[in-house]
C-alpha positions in Angstrom: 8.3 -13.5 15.8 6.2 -12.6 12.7 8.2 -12.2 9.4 7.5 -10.0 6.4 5.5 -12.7 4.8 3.5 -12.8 8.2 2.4 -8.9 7.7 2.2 -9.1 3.8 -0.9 -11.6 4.4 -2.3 -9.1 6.9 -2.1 -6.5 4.1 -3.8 -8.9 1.6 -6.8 -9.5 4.2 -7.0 -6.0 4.0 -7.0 -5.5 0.0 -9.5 -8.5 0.5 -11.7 -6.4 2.3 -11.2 -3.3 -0.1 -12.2 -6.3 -3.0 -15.5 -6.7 -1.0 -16.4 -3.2 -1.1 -15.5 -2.3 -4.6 -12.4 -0.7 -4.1 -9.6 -1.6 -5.8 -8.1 -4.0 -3.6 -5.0 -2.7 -1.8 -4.0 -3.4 1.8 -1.5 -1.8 3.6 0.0 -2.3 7.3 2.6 -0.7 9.4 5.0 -2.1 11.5 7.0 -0.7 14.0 9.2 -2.8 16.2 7.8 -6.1 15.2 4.2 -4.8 16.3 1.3 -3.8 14.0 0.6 0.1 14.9 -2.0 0.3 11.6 -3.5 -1.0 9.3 -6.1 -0.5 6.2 -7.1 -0.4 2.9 -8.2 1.4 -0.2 -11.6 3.5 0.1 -11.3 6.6 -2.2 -14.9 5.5 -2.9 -16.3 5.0 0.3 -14.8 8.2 1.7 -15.0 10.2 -1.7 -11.7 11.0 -0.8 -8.9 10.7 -3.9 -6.0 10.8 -1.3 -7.6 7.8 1.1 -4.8 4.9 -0.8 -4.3 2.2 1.9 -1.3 3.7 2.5 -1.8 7.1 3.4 -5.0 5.4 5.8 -2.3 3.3 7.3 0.2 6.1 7.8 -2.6 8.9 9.3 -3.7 6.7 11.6 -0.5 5.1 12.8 0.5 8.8 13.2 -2.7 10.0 15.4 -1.5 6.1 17.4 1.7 7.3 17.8 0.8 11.0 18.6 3.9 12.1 16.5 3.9 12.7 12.5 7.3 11.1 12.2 7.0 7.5 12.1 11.4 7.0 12.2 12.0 3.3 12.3 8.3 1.8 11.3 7.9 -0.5 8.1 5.2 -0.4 6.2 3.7 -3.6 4.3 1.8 -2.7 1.0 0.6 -4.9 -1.4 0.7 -3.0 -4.7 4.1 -0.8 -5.3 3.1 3.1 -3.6 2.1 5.4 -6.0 3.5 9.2 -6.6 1.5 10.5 -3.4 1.9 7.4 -1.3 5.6 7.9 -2.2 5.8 11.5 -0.6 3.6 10.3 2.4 6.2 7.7 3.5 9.3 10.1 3.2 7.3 12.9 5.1 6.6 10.0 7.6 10.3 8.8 7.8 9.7 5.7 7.6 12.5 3.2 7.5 11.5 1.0 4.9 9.1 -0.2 2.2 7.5 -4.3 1.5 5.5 -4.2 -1.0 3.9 -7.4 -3.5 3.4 -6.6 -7.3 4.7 -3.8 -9.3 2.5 -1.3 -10.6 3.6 -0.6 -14.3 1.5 2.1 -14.9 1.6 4.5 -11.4 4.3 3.0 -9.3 7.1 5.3 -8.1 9.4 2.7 -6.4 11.0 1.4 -9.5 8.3 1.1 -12.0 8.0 4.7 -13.3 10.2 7.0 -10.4 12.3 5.7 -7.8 11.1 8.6 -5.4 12.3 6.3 -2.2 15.6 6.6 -3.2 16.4 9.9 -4.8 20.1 11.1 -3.0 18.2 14.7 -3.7 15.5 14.4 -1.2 16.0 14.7 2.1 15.4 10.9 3.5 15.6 7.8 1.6 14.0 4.3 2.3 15.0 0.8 2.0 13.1 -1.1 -0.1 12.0 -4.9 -0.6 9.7 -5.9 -3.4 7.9 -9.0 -4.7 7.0 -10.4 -1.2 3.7 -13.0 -1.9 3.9 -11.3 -5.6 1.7 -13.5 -6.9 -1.1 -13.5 -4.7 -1.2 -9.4 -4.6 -0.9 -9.6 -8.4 -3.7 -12.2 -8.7 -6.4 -9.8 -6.5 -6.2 -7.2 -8.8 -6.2 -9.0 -11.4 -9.3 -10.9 -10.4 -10.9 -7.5 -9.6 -10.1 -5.4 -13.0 -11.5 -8.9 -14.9 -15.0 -9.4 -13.2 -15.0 -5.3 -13.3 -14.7 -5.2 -17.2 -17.2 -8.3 -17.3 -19.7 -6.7 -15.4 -18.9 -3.9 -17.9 -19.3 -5.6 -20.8 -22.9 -7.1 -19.5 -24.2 -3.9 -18.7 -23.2 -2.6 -22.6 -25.6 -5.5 -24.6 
């Protein structure tokens, strides 16, 4: 039986692949019943699409997959803490409950800046487990955002 570990390195060989493409690497993969259903990454870029976050990828096409909008009882494994729109996606979704890697200090809206999953005044809430392989999801942005300001600074002189 894979464990949360198991689908947290899935979602880093997808932020891996975002990394490779010049999208900020995020990966993202949903579970449901100890099965991957989806999985994907960041490509706002590639699809000139703000919404297209690995998570709301993951959770559309998980969705078509499961021919149902309601995805009650699926987990989905993220590598970077879901931002304000991701948030929403996952309690439209119903999902059950939340991995992600890193905290995101300056959009996250698990704990970091809102703690939208579990707000008593919405509707659903989700359990939530955070800092699963922190370090390497911390580490692959961090790579990304230095060689992106290095390439930066080149291009400047």
């Amino acid at each position: 039986m894979l464990t949360d570990i198991d689908f947290m390195n899935r979602a880093l060989d997808e932020a891996r692949k975002a990394f490779d493409l010049n999208e900020v690497p995020i990966g993202a993969v949903l579970v449901y019943e100890g099965r991957i259903l989806s999985q994907a990454h960041n490509a706002p870029i590639a699809g000139n699409d703000a919404s297209a976050h690995a998570e709301m990828l993951t959770i559309r096409k998980a969705c078509q997959k499961a021919s149902n909008y309601r995805l009650t009882g699926a987990e989905l494994f993220v590598t970077l803490e879901p931002c304000i729109m991701c948030a929403g996606a996952i309690l439209q979704a119903r999902l059950k409950r939340v991995i992600f890697g890193a905290r995101d200090p300056k959009a996250g809206a698990v704990f970091s800046l809102y703690h939208i999953l579990n707000d008593n005044r919405l509707n659903h809430q989700v359990d939530v487990t955070e800092g699963i392989l922190q370090k390497e999801c911390g580490e692959i942005l961090s790579r990304f955002f230095k060689e992106k300001r290095i390439r930066a600074d080149s291009t400047i002189k």
